[in-house]
N, CA and C atoms of all chains as a GROMACS GRO file, in nm:
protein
  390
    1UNK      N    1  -0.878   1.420  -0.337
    1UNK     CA    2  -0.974   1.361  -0.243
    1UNK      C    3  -1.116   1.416  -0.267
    2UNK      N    4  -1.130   1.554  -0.312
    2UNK     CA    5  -1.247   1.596  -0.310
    2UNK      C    6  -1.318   1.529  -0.430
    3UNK      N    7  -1.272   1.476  -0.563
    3UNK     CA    8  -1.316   1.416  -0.658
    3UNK      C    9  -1.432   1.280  -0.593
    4UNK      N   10  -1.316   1.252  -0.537
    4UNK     CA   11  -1.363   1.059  -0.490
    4UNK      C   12  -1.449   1.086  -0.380
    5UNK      N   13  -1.484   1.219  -0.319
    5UNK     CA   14  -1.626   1.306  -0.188
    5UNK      C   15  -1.699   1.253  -0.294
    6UNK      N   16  -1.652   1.358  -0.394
    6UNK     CA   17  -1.803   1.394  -0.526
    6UNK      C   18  -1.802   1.271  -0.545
    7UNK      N   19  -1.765   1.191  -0.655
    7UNK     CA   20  -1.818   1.073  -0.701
    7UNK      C   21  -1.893   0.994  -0.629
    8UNK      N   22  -1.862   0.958  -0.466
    8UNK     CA   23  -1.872   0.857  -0.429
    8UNK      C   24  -2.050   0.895  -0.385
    9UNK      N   25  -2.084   1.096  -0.311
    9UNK     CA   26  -2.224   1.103  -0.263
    9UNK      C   27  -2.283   1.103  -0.407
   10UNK      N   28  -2.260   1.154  -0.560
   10UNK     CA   29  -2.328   1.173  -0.628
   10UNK      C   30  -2.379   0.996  -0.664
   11UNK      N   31  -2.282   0.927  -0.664
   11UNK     CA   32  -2.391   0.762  -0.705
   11UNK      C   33  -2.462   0.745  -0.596
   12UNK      N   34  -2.471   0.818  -0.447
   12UNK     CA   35  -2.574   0.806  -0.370
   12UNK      C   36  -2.661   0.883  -0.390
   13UNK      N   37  -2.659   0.975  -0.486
   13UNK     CA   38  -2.762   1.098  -0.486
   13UNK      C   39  -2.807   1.158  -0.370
   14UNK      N   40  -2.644   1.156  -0.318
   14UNK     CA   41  -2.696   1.289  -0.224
   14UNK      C   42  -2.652   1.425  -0.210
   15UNK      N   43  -2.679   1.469  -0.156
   15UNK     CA   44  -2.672   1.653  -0.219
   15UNK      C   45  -2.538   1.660  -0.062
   16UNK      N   46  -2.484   1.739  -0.177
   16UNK     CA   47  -2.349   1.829  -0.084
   16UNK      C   48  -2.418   1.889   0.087
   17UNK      N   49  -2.541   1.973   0.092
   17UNK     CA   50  -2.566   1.984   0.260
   17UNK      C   51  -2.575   1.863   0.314
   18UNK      N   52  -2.697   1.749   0.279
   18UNK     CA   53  -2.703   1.626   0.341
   18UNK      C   54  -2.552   1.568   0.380
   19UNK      N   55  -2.481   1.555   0.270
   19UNK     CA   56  -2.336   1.543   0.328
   19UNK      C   57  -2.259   1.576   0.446
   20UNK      N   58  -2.279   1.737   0.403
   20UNK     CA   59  -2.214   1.831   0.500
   20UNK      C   60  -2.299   1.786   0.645
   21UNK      N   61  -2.443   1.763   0.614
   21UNK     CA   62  -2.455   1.756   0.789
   21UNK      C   63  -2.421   1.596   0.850
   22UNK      N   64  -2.444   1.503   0.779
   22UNK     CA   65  -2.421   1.356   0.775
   22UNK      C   66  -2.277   1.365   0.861
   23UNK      N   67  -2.212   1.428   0.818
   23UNK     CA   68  -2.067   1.450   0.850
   23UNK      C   69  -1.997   1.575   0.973
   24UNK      N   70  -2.080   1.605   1.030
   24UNK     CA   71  -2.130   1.731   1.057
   24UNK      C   72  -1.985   1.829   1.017
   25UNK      N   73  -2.006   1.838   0.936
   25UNK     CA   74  -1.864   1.970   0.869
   25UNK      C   75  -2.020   2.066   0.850
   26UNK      N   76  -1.958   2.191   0.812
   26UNK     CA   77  -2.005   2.332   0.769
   26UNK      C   78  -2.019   2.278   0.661
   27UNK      N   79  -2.108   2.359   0.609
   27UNK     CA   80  -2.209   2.326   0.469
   27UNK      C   81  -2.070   2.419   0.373
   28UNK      N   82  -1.996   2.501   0.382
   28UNK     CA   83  -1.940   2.648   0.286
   28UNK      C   84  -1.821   2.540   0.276
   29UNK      N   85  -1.785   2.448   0.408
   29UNK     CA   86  -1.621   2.416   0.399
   29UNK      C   87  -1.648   2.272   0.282
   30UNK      N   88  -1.802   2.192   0.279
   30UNK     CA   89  -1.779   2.087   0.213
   30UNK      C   90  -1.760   2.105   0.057
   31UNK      N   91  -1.841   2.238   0.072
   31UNK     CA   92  -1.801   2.271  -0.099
   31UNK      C   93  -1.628   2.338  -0.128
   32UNK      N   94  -1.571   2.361  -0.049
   32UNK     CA   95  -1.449   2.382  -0.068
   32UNK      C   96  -1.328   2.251  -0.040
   33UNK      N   97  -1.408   2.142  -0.008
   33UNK     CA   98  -1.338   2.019   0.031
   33UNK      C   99  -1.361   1.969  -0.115
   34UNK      N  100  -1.423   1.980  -0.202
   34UNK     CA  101  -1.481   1.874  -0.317
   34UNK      C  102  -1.449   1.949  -0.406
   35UNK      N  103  -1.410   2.104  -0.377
   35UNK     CA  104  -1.298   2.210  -0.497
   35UNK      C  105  -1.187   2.159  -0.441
   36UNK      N  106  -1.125   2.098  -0.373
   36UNK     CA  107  -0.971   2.085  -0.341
   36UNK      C  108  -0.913   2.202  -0.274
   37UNK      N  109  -0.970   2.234  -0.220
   37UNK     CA  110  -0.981   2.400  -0.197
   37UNK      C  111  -0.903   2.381   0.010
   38UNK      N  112  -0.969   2.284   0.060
   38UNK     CA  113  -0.959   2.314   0.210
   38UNK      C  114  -0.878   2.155   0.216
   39UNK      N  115  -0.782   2.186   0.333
   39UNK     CA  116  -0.699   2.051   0.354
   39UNK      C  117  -0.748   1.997   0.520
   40UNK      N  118  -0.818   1.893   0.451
   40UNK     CA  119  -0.904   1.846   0.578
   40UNK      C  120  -0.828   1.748   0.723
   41UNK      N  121  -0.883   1.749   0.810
   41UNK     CA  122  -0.786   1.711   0.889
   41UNK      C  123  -0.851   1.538   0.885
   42UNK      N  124  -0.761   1.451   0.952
   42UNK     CA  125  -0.809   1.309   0.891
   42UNK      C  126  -0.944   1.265   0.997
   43UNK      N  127  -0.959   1.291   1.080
   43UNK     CA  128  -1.100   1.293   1.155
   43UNK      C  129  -1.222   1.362   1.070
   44UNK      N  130  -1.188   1.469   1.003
   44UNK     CA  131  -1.305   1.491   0.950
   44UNK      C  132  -1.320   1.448   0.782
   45UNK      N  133  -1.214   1.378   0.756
   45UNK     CA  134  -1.224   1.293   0.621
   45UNK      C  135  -1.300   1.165   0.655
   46UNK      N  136  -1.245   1.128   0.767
   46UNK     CA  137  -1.286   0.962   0.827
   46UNK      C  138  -1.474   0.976   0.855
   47UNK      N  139  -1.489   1.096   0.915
   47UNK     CA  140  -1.682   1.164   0.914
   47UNK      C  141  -1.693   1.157   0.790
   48UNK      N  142  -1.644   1.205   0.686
   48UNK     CA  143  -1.724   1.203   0.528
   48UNK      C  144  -1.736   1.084   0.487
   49UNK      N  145  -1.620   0.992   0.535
   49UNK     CA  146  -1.623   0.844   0.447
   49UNK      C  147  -1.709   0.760   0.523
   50UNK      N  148  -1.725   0.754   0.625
   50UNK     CA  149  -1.837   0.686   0.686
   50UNK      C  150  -1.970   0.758   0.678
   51UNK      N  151  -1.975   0.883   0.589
   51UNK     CA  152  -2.092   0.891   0.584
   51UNK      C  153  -2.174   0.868   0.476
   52UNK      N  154  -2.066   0.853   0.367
   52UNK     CA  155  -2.048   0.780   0.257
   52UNK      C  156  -2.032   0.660   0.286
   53UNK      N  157  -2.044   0.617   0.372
   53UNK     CA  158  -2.084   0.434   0.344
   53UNK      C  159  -1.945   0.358   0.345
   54UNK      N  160  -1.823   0.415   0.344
   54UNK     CA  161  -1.704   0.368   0.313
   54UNK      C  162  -1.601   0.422   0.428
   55UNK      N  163  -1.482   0.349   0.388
   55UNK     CA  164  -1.320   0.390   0.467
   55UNK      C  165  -1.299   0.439   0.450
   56UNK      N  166  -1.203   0.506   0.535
   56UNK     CA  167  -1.111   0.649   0.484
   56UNK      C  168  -0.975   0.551   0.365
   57UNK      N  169  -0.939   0.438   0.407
   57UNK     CA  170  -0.914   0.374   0.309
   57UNK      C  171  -0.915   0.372   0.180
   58UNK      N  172  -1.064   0.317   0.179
   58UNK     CA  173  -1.148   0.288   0.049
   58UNK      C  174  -1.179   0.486  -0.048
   59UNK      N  175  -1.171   0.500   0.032
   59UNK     CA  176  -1.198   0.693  -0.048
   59UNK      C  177  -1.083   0.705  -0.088
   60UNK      N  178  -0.968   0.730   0.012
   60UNK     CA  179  -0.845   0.727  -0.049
   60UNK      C  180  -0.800   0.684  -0.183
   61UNK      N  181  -0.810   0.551  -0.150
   61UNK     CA  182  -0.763   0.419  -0.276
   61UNK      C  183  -0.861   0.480  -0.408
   62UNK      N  184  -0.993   0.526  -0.418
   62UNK     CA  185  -1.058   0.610  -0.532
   62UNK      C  186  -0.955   0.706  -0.560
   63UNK      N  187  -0.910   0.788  -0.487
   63UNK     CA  188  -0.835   0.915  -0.518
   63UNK      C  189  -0.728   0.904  -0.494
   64UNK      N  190  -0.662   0.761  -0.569
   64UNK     CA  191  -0.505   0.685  -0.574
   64UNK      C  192  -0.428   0.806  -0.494
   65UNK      N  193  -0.475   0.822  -0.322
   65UNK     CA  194  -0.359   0.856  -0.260
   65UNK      C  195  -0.317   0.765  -0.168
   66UNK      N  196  -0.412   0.536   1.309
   66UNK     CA  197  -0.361   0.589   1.278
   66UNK      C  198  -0.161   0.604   1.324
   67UNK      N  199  -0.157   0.658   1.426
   67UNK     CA  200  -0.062   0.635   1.544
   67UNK      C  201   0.044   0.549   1.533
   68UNK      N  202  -0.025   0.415   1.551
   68UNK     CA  203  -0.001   0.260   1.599
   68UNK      C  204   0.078   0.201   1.436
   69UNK      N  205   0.006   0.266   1.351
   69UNK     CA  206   0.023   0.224   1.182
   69UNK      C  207   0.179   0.286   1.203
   70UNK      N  208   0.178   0.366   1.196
   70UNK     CA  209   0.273   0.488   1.149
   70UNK      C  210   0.381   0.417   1.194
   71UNK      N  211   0.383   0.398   1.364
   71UNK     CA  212   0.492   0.329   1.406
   71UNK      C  213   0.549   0.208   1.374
   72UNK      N  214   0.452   0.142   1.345
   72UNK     CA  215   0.464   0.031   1.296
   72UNK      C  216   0.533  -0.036   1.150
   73UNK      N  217   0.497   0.102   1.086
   73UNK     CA  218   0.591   0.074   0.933
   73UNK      C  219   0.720   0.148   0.979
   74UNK      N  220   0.726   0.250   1.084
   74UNK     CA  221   0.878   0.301   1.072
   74UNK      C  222   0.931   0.199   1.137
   75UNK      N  223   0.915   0.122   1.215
   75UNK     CA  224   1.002   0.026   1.302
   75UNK      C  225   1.014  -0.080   1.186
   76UNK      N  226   0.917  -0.125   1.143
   76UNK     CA  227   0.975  -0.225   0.994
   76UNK      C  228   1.053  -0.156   0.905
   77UNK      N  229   1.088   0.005   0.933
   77UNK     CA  230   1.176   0.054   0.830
   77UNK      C  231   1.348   0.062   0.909
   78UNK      N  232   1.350   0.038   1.032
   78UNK     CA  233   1.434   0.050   1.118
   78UNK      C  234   1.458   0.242   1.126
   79UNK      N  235   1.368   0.292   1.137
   79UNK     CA  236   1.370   0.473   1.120
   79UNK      C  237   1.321   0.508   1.234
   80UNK      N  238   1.399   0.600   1.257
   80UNK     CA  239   1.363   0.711   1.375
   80UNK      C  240   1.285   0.787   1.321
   81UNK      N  241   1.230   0.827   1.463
   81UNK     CA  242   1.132   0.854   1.471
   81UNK      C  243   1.141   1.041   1.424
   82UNK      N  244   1.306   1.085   1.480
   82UNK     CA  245   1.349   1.211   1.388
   82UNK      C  246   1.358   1.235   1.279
   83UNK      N  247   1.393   1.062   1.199
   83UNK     CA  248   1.456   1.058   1.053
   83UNK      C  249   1.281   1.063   1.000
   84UNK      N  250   1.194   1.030   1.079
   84UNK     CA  251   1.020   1.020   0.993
   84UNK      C  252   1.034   1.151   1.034
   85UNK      N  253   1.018   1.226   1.130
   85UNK     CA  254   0.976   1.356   1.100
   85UNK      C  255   1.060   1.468   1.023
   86UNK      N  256   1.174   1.461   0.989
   86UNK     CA  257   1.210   1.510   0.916
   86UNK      C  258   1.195   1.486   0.765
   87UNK      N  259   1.141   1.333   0.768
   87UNK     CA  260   1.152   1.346   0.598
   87UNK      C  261   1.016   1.320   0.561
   88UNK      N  262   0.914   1.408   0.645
   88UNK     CA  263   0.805   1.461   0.659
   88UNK      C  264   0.761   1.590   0.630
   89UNK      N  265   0.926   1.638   0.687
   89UNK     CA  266   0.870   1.793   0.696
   89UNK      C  267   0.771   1.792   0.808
   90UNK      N  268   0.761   1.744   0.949
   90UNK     CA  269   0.693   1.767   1.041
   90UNK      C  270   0.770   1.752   1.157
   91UNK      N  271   0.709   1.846   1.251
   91UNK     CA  272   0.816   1.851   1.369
   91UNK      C  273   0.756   1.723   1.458
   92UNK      N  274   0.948   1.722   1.476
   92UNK     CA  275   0.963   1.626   1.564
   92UNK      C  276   0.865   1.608   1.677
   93UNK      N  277   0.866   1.718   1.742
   93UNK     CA  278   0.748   1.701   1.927
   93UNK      C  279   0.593   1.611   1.851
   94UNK      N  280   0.526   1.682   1.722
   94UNK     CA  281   0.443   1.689   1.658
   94UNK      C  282   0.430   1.522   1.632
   95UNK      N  283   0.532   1.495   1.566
   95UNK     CA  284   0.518   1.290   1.516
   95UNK      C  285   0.555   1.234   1.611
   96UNK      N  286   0.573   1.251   1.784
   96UNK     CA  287   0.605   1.197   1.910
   96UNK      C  288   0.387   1.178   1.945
   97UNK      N  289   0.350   1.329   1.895
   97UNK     CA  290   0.211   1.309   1.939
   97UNK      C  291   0.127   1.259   1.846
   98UNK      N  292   0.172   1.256   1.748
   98UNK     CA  293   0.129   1.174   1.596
   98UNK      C  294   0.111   1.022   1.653
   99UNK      N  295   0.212   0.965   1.691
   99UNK     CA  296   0.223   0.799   1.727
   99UNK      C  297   0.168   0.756   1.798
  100UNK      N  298   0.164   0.873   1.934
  100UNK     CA  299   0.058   0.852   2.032
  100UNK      C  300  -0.092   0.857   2.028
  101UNK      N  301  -0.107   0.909   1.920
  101UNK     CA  302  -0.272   0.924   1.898
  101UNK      C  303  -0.337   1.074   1.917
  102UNK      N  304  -0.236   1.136   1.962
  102UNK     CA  305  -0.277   1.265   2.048
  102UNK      C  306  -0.276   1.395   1.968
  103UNK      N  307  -0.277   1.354   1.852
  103UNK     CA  308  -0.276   1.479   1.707
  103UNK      C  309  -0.379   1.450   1.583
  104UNK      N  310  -0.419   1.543   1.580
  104UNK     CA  311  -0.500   1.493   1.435
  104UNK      C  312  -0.485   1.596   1.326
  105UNK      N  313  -0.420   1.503   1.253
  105UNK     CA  314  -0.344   1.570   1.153
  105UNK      C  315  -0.398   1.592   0.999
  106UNK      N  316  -0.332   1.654   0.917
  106UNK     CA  317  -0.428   1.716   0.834
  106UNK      C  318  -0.393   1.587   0.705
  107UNK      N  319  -0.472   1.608   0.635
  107UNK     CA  320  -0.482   1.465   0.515
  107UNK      C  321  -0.338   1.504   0.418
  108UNK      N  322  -0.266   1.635   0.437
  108UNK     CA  323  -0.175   1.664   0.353
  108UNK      C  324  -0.059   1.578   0.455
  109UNK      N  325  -0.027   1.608   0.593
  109UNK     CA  326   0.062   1.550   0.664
  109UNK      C  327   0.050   1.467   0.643
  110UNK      N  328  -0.081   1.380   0.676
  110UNK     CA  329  -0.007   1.212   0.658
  110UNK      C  330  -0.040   1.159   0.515
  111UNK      N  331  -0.022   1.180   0.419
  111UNK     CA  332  -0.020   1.140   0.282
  111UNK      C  333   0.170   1.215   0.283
  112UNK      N  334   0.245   1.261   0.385
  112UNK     CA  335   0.362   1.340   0.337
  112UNK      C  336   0.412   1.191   0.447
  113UNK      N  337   0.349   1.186   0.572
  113UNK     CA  338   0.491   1.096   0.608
  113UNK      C  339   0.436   0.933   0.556
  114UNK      N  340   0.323   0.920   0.520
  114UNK     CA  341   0.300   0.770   0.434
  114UNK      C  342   0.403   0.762   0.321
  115UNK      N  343   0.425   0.902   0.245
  115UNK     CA  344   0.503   0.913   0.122
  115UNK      C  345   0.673   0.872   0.209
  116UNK      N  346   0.712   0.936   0.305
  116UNK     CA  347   0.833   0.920   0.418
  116UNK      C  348   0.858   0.748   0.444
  117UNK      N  349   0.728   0.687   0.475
  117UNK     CA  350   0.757   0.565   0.488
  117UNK      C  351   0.707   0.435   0.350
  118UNK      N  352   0.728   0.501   0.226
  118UNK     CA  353   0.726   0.496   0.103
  118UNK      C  354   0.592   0.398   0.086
  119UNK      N  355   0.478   0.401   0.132
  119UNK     CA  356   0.336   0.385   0.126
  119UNK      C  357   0.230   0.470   0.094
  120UNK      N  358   0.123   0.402   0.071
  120UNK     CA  359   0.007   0.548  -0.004
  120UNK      C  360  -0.057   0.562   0.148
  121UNK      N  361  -0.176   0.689   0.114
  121UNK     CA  362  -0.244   0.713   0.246
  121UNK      C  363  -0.373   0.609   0.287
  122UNK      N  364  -0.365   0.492   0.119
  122UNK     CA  365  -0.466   0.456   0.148
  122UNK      C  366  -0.425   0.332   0.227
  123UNK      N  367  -0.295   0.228   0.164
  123UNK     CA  368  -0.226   0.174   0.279
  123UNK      C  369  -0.222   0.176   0.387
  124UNK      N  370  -0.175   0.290   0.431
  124UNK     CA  371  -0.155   0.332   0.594
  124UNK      C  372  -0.269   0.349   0.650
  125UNK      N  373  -0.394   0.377   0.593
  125UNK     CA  374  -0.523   0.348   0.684
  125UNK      C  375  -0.590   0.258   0.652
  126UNK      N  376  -0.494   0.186   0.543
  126UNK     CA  377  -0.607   0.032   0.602
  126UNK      C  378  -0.523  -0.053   0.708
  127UNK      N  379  -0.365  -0.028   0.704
  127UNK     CA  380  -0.330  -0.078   0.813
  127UNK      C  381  -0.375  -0.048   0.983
  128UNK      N  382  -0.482   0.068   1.003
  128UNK     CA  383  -0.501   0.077   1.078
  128UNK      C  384  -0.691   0.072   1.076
  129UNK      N  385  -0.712   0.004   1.001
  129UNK     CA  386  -0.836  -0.058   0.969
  129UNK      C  387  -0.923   0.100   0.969
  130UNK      N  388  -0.862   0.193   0.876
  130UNK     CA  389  -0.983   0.330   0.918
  130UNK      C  390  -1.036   0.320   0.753
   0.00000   0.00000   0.00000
């Protein structure tokens, strides 16, 4: 999941804090969400993908889970 | 989320014990899962989407997230 985070803000060119606050997660946990590092709960996946412009769906289906 | 879940186990004719067990999640836990009243981590429900032999991205578009 954290691949299809990265891919999806970097073709927005947006930077990992803007993310992190867009979404309001902690700035330390988004970089450990996009290492695969932290197992996010689905409310705060569903904040990243809408802040990314997309579904929790559509992020998913990037990161064929 | 919830509403999905139930919805493919009842098209699976599965209890609601037989989903949480072949989840690996407790039973009380996928009673508050269905209800809406849990928010669960992206590893759980990619484990009982896998239980009701669907991806995670399936199961939240069935629930339009």
């Amino acid at each position: 999941m954290g691949d299809a985070i990265r891919a999806r803000r970097h073709a927005l060119k947006m930077s990992q804090e803007a993310l992190a606050d867009a979404s309001r997660i902690n700035r330390t946990h988004m970089g450990e969400v996009e290492r695969g590092k932290r197992n996010m709960s689905i409310i705060a996946v569903m904040a990243v993908a809408s802040a990314l412009g997309c579904s929790l769906s559509e992020l998913a289906g990037d990161a064929k889970l």
